[in-house]
N, C-alpha and C positions, 0 to 999 in steps of 0.2 A: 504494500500500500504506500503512495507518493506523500510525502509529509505536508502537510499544507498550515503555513504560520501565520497566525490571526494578524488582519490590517489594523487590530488595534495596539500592535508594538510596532517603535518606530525599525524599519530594518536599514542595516547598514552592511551595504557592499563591495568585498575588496577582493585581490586574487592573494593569494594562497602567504605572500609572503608580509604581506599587511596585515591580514586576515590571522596571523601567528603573532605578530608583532601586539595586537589589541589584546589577542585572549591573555597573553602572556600577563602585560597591565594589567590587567583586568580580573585576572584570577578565574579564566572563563572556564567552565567542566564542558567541552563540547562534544557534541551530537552529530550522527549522519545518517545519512538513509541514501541506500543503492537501488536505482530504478533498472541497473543493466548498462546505463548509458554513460550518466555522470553519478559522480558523487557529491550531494549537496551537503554541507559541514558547516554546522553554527554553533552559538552558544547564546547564550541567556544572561542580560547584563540590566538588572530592574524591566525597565518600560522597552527595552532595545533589545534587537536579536541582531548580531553580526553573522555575516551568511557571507560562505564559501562556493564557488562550483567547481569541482575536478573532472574534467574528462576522461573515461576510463581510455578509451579510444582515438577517432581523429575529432580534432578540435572543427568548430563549424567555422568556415572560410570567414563570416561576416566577424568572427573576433578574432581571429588572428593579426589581423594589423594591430592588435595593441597588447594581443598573450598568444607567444608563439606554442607550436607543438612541442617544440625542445622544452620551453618553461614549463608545458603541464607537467611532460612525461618526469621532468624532476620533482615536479613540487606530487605527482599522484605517488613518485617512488618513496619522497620525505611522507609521505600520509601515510601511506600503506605500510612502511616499515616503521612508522616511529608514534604513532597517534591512533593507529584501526585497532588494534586492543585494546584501548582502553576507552574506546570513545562507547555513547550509548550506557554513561553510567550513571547513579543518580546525578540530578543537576542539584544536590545538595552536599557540600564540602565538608570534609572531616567527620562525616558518617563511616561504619564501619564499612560501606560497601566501597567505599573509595578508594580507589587505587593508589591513589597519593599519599596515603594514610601509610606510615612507615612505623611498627614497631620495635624496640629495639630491646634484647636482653644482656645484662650483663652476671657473671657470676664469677666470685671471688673467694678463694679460701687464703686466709692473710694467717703467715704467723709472726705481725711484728709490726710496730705502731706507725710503721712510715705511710704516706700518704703516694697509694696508687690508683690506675685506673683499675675502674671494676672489668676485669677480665679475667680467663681462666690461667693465662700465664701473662711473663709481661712481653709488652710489646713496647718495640723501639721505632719511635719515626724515623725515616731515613732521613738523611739530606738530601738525596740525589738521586736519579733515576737510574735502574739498569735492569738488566736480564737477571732471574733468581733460579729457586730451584727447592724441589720440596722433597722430603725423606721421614720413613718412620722407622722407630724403633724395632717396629714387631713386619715378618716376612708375612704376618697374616695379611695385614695390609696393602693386599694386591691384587690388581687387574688381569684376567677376568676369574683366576682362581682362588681367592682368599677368601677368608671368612668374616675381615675387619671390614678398613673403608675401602671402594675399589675407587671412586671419583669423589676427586674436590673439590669445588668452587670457588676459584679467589675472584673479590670482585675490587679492583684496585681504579687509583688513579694516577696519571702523570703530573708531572711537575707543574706543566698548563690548566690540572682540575679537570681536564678528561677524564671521565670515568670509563673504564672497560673490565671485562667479564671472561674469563677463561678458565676449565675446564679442564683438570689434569688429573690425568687415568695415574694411581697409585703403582710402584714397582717396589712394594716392600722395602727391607732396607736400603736398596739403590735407589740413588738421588734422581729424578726426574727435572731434567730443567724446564723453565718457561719458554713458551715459543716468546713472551711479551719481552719487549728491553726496553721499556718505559715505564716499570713499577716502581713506584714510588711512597704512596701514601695509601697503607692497603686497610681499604672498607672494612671486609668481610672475610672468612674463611670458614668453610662448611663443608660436609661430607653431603654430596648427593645423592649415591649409589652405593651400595653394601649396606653393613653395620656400623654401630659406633665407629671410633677408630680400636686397635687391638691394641697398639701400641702410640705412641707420642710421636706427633704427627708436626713436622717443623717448617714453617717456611723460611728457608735462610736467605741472607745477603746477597751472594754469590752462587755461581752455577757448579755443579756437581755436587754439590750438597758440601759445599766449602763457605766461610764466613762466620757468621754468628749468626742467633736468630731474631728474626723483627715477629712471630707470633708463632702461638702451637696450639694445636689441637689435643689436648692432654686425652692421656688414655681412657675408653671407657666414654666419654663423649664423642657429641655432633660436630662440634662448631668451638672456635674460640673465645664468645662469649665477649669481644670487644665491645664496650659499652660508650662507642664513639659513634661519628657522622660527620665525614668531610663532608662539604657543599660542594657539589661539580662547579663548574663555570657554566653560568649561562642559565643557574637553576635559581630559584623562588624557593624558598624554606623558611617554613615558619613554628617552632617550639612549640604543643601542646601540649604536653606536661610532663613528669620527672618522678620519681619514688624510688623507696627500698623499701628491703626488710633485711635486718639484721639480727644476729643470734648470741652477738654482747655487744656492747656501747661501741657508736662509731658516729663520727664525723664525718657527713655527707656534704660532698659539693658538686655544684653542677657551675661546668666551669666553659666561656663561648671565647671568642675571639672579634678583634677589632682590626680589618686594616688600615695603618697609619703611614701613608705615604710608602704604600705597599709591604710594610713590616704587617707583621702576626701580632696584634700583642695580647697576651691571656687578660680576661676579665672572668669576675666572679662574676655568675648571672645571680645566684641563688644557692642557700645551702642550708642544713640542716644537721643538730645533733641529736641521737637517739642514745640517750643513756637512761641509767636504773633498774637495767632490765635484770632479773634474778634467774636463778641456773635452768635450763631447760624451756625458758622462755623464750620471743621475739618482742619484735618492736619493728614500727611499717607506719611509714606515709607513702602520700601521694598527691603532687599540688599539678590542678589544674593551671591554664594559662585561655583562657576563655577567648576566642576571636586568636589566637596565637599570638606569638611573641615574633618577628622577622628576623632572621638572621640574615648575613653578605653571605655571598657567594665567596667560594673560595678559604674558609675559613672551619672551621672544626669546632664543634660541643661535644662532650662528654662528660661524663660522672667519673668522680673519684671517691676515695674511702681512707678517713684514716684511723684504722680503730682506735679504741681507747685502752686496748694493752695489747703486751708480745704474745698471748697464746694463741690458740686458731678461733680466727671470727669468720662466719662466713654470711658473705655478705651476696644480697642480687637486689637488682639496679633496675630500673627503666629509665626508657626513652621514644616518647612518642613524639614524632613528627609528621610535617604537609611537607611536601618537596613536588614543586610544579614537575611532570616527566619531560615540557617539554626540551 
């Protein structure tokens, strides 16, 4: 069925690269509907609906003097690869349905008062970009005959806040390098395929499983448990809210960044301490940020933890975010 938008919103019409440039502004959730021919693509902005047409095919002679066939076939290739899954969602933001909607888990077992990120082991920023390379401890840990993790997903970004996503089939305790040589500042690390990990699962500095490590997948879990979120370039993100729960007194911080004359500089956004808790007990907040909080592009949030003494605390963390996908 062809979509048909009431003449009582005013519409505003642009080709494909305006028509991104507004949603963007604008924080638009957009919509499209496939008749076969073209793809018509809007969004919802109060009294206004901004409207897109993509031609799936050849463009009609009478527009081409002003959107060539070369511009659709790009801008239908930018739709179709970066926008058609997720379009057609609700047109209401930071609903659970929402794609944009990023939850984050962190977990920590500390034996010792220093003040780190909630994660399961520690992780070190790089300075610099290069080719890496991952290895575990246990042979279980292997592609396509183990019993541990057989695939894992690092999901990294370069030095420019490109985010990219690659997919490395497990070799036990042989080092597996990255095809990527522009990791830098790594999101995420998670097992896709098989089981837990079997053994302690590294991603190191250097290739051949040579360097030190910047994160690991500790034995017996999924993922590393990083309780951070670079901003790509070129992304919209906005803070909805923050918690623990902790299992003896800890000093939570939730901690964002500023850039100043393109320096990083740490800022406290928010923090919180949970003490008094007695043996066998917890203690747990959770502060909303209602309409979100905006963070820059290019710049890093995460939670940290400093317990309130040396023995094991173990602590987990949230981190909820909006991050426009466009």
């Amino acid at each position: 069925m062809a979509v048909t938008i009431s003449s009582s919103y005013t519409q505003r019409s642009n080709f494909w690269t305006a028509w991104k440039a507004a949603r963007f502004t604008k924080v638009g959730v957009h919509q499209h509907d496939d008749d076969g021919t073209v793809y018509t693509i809007w969004f919802y902005d109060g009294p206004e609906v901004h409207t897109c047409t993509i031609w799936k095919g050849t463009v009609p002679d009478s527009v081409v003097p002003v959107y060539s066939q070369a511009q659709n076939d790009s801008d239908k290739t930018d739709f179709e690869t970066n926008y058609l899954s997720f379009s057609n969602s609700t047109t209401k933001t930071t609903t659970f349905s929402d794609p944009r909607v990023i939850h984050i888990l962190g977990n920590l077992t500390a034996t010792s008062a220093s003040e780190v990120l909630v994660s399961a082991a520690a992780h070190v920023e790089q300075a610099s970009q290069a080719q890496r390379s991952i290895v575990s401890t246990s042979a279980y840990d292997d592609n396509p005959s183990g019993s541990g993790a057989k695939i894992v997903r690092l999901v990294y970004l370069d030095s420019n806040y490109n985010q990219f996503t690659e997919d490395l089939q497990m070799n036990g305790t042989a080092a597996v390098n990255t095809v990527g040589t522009t990791i830098r500042f790594v999101q995420s690390l998670k097992v896709i395929s098989g089981t837990a990990a079997a053994g302690t699962i590294s991603l190191k500095t250097a290739i051949n499983g040579g360097g030190t490590n910047i994160c690991q997948i500790t034995s017996a879990t999924d993922q590393a448990f990083l309780c951070h979120h670079y901003i790509p370039a070129g992304r919209r993100c906005f803070l909805l809210g923050w918690g623990a729960v902790v299992t003896d007194d800890a000093s939570m911080r939730l901690k964002g960044q500023s850039l100043i004359d393109g320096n990083r500089v740490d800022v406290i956004v928010d923090l919180d301490n949970l003490t008094g808790i007695t043996a066998g007990a917890r203690l747990d907040f959770y502060r909303d940020y209602w309409g979100g909080m905006e963070l820059s592009e290019k710049t890093l949030i995460r939670i940290t933890a400093a317990p309130g003494q040396a023995t094991s605390t173990t602590v987990r963390a949230f981190l909820d975010l909006w991050e426009d996908k466009s």
